[in-house]
C-alpha positions, 0 to 999 in steps of 0.5 A: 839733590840737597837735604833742604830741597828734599826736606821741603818737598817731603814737606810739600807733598804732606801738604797735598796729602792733606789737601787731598785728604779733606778733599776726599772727607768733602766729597764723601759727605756731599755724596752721603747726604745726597743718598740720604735725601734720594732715600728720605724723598723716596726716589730710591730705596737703600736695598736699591743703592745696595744693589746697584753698588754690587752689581757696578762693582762686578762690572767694573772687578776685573775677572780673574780667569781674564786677562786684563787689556 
């Protein structure tokens, strides 16, 4: 491969880095402000995301003592 190929695909792939970067910024926002409008309106409290947030991360963490399948 040439140099100039691989100097535009490094610089291709920063591009998609960025891309993905404000995608990412983008969706975090929509998802904040929709928890914030579900608490202001009080259809779920913050202590109920708090748990929700743990007990799905339990779920979804691998146990150590099992093996991953």
């Amino acid at each position: 491969m040439n140099r100039i190929h691989s100097h535009l695909d490094e610089i291709n792939m920063i591009g998609k880095l960025a891309d993905l970067k404000e995608s990412q910024y983008n969706q975090s926002l929509v998802l904040s402000s929709l928890i914030q409008v579900l608490i202001d309106k009080g259809v779920i409290t913050a202590q109920e995301l708090q748990q929700k947030s743990k007990d799905l991360d339990a779920t979804l963490t691998p146990s150590p003592t099992l093996p991953i399948s």
